[in-house]
C-alpha positions as CSV (number, residue, x, y, z in Angstrom):
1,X,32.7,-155.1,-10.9
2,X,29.7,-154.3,-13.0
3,X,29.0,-151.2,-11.7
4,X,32.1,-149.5,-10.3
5,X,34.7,-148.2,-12.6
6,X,38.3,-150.1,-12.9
7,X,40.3,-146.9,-12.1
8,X,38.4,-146.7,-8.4
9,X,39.6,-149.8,-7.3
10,X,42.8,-149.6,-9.0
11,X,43.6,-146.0,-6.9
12,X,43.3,-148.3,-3.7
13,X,46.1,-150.6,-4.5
14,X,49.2,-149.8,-2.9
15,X,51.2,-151.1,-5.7
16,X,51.4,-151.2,-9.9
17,X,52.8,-153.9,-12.1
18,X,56.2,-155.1,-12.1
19,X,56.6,-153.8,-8.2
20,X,58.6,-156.1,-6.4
21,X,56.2,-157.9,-4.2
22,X,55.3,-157.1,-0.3
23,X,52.5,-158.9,1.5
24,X,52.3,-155.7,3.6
25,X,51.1,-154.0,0.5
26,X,48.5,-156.4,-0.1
27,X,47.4,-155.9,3.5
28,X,46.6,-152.1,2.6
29,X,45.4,-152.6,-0.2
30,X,42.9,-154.6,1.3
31,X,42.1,-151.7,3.9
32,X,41.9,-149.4,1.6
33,X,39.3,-151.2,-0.3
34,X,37.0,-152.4,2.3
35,X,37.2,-148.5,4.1
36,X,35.5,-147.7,0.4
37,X,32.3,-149.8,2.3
38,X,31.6,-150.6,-2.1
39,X,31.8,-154.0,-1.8
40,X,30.0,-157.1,0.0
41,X,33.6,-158.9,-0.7
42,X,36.8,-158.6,-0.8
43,X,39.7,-161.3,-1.6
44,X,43.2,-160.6,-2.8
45,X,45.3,-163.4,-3.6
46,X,48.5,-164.1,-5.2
47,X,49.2,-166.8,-7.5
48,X,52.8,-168.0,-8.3
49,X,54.3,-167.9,-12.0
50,X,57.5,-168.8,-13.0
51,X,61.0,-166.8,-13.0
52,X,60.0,-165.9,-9.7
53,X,57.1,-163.8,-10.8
54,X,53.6,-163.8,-9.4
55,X,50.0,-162.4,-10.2
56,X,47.7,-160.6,-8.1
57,X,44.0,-161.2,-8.4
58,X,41.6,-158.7,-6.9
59,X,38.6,-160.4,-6.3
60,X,35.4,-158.2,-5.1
61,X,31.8,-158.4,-5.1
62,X,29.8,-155.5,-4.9
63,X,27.0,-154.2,-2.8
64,X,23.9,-151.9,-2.9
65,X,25.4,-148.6,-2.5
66,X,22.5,-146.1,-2.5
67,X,19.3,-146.0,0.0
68,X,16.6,-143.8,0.4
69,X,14.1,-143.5,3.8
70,X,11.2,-141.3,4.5
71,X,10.5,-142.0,8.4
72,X,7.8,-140.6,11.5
73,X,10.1,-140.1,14.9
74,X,8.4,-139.3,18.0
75,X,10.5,-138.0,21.1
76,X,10.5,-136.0,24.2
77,X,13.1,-133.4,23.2
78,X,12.2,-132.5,19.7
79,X,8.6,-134.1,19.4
80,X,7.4,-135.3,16.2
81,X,9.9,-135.3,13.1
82,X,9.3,-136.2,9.6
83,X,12.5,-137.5,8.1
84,X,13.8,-138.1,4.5
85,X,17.0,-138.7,2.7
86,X,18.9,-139.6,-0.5
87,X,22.1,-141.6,-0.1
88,X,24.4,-142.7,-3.2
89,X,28.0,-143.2,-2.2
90,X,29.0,-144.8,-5.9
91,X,27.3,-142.4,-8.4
92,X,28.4,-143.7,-11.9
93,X,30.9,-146.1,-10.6
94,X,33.0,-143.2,-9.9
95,X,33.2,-143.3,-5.7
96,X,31.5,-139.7,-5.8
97,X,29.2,-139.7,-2.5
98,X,26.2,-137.9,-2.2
99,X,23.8,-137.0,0.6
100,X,20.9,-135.4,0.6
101,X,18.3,-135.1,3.7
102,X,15.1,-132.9,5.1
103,X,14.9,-133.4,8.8
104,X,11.6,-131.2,10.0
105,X,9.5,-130.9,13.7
106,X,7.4,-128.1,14.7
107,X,11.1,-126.5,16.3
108,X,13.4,-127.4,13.7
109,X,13.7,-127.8,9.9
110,X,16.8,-129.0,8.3
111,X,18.1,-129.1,4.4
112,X,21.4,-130.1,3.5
113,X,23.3,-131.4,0.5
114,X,26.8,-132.9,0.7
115,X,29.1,-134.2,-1.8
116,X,33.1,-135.9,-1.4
117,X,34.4,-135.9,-4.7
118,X,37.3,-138.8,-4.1
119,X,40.9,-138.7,-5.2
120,X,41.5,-135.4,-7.0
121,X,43.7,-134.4,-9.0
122,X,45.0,-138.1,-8.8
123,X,46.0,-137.9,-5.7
124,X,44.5,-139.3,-2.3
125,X,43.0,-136.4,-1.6
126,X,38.7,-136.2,-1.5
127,X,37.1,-133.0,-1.9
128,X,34.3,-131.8,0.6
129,X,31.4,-129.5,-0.9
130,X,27.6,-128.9,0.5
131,X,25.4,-126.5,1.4
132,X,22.8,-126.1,4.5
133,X,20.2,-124.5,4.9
134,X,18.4,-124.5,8.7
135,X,15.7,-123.2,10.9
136,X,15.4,-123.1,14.4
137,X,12.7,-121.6,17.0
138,X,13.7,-121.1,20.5
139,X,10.6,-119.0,20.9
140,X,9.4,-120.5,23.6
141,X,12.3,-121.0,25.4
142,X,14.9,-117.9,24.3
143,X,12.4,-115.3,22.9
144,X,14.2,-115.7,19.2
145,X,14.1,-117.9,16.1
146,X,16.9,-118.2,13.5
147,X,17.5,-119.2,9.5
148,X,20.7,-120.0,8.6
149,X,22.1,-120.8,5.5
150,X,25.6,-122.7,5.1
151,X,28.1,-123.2,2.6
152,X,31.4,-125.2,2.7
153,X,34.2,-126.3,0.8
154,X,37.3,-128.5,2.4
155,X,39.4,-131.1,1.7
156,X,40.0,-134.5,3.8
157,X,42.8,-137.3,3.4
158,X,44.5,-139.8,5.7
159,X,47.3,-138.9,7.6
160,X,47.8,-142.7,8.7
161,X,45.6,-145.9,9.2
162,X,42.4,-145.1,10.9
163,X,43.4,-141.5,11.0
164,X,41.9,-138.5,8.7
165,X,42.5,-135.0,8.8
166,X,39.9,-132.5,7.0
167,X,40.4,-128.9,6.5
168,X,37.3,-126.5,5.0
169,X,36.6,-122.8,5.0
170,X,32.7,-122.2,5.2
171,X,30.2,-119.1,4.7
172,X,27.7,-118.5,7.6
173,X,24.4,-116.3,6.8
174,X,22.2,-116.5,9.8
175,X,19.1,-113.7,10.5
176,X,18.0,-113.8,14.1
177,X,14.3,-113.2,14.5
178,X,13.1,-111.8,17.7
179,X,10.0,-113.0,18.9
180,X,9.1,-111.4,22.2
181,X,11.7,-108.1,22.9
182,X,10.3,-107.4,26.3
183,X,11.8,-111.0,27.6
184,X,15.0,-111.8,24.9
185,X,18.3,-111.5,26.0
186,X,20.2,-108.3,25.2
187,X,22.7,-110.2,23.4
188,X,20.5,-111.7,20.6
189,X,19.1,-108.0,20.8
190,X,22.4,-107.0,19.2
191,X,21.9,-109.7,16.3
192,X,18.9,-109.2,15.3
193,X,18.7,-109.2,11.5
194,X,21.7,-110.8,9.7
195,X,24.7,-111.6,10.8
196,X,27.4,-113.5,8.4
197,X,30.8,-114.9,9.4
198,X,33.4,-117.2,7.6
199,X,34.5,-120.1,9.8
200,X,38.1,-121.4,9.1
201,X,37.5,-125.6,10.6
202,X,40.1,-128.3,11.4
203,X,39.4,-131.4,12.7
204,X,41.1,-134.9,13.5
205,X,39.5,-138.0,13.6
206,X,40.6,-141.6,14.7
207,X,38.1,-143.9,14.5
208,X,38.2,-147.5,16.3
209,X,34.8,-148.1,15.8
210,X,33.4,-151.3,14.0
211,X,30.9,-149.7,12.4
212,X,29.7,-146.2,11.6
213,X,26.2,-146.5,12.1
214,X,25.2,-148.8,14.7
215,X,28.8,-149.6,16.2
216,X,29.1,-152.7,19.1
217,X,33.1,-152.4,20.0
218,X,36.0,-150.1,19.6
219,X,36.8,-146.7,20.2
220,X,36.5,-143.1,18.9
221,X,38.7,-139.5,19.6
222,X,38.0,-136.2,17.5
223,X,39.5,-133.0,18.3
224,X,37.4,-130.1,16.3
225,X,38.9,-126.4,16.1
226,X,37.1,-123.2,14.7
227,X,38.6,-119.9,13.8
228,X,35.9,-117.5,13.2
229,X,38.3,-114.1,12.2
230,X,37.1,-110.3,12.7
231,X,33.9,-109.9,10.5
232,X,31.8,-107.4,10.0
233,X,30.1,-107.5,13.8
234,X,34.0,-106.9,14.6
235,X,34.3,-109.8,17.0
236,X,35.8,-113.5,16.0
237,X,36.7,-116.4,18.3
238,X,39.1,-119.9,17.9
239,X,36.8,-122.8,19.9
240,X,38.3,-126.5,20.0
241,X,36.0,-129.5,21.0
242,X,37.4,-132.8,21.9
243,X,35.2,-135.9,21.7
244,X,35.6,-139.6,23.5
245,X,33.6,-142.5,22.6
246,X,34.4,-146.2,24.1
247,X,32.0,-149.1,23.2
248,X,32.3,-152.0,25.9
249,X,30.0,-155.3,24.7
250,X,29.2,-157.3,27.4
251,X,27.2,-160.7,26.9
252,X,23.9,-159.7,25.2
253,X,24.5,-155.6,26.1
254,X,26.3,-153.0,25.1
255,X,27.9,-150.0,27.5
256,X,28.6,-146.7,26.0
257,X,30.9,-144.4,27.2
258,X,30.9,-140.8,25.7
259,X,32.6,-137.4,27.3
260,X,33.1,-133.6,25.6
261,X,35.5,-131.3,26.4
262,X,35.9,-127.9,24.9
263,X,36.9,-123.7,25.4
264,X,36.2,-121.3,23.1
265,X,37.2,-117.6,23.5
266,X,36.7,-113.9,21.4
267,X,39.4,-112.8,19.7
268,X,38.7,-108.7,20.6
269,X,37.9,-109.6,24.1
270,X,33.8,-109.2,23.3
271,X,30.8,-111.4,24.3
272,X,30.5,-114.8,22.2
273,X,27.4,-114.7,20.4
274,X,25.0,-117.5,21.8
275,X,24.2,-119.8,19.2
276,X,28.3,-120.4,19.5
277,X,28.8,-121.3,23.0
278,X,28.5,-124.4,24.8
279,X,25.4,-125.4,26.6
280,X,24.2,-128.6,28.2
281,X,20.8,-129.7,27.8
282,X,19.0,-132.4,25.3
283,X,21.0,-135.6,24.4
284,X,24.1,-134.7,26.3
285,X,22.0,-133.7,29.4
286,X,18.7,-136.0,30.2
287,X,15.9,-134.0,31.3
288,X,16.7,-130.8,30.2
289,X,15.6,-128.8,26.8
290,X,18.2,-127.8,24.6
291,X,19.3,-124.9,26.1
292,X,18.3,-125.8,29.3
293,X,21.3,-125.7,31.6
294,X,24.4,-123.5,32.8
295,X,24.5,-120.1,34.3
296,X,22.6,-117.4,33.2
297,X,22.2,-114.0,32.9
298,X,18.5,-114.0,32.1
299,X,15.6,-116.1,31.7
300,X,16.2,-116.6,28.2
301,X,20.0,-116.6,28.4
302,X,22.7,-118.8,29.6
């Protein structure tokens, strides 16, 4: 390990010197490490000593651990998008990931910053900070654009193999901008100007998946829940999401299986604002904007 520290890959181990031995530990340790996705390699062996003593070795080989793209998309739901990021998830050897991206298209501009500081306060425990900042125009199809800025702090550990639990409180600032008042929807009438909320968010995650980014086989389950209290527009709600994903190879192709269930309802009995409802349309709904689908009360809303 040239670049990563000795204390980051020491955290990982699921034992210390003079422990009594247990392949199983070895095992975990060996999770533990690769789930870091630091290193190219990993190996852990043992070697026997005498009076019944043995040394572990750790062998690893690290990887590249930072990337950066700029990239032109071009798509029927959002158009053209220029696209650029900053990935590091070893800064200083330390573990600390950082991401930082600009996602823009004539609709839709996006700026966010996020950082996991790993194993505070020496404890498996990784600490979630970042801030958004994003822009959306439904002009054209809801009468209104918004600017919302984003702030969150959380924390997210393992409750057991394959299984993480995160907990973070965030800040919500978001100005609605009406664009045409003689076709917007009365509710986004009501919101025009700023509206600010803090969101209290839980979620479970088991993933199954053999990869994060481009994954062939396995199997994914979330379960999301919000709890927006009584702000200052005197309303809050609790929504839950669950999430399905099942990834069947076959020969040469791939079949994808996704399904979303959720509710969410107002904790004063009120109208939920509609940038927080559900709605079909865009990827989850082929031929339809985002937006697009569901009962309505208006033209411009569902």
């Amino acid at each position: 390990n040239h670049r990563t520290k000795d204390k980051v890959i020491r955290r990982e181990l699921e034992f210390n010197e003079g422990d009594v031995f247990n392949s199983n530990l070895l095992a975990k340790s060996n999770n533990n490490l690769r789930k870091l996705d630091l290193f190219k390699s990993i190996k852990i062996e043992k070697d026997s000593l005498e009076s019944n003593s043995v040394d572990v070795n750790v062998y690893i080989e690290e990887k590249q651990t930072g990337d950066f793209q700029v990239g032109v998309s071009f798509g029927t739901l959002a158009g053209a998008s220029f696209v650029t990021g900053l990935r590091e998830k070893n800064i200083g050897g330390s573990g600390r990931n950082v991401n930082l991206s600009v996602n823009t298209s004539s609709d839709n501009t996006a700026y966010t910053l996020g950082v996991v500081e790993p194993h505070i306060l020496n404890k498996k425990l990784n600490l979630l900070y970042g801030i958004d900042y994003i822009e959306r125009d439904y002009a054209t199809s809801a009468s209104y654009k918004t600017n919302k800025f984003k702030t969150n702090l959380g924390f997210k550990y393992t409750l057991i193999e394959d299984l993480d639990h995160s907990i973070s409180l965030s800040y919500d600032l978001t100005e609605y901008i009406v664009t045409n008042s003689s076709t917007v929807s009365n509710s986004i009438k009501t919101l025009s100007g700023h509206n600010a909320k803090f969101l209290l968010n839980n979620s479970l995650v088991y993933n199954k998946l053999n990869s994060f980014l481009r994954p062939t086989d396995g199997h994914y389950a979330s379960i999301y829940n919000n709890i927006s209290p009584i702000t200052n527009d005197d309303n809050g709600f609790v929504k839950n999401t669950i999430l399905l994903k099942k990834m069947i190879p076959i020969k040469s192709n791939i079949i994808s299986l996704q399904s979303k269930i959720g509710n969410i309802f107002s904790l004063q009995n009120k109208t939920i604002n509609p940038d927080d409802k559900y709605s079909l349309g865009g990827n989850w709904l082929r031929g339809f904007d985002s937006y697009g689908a569901g009962p309505r009360d208006s033209s411009t809303s569902y």
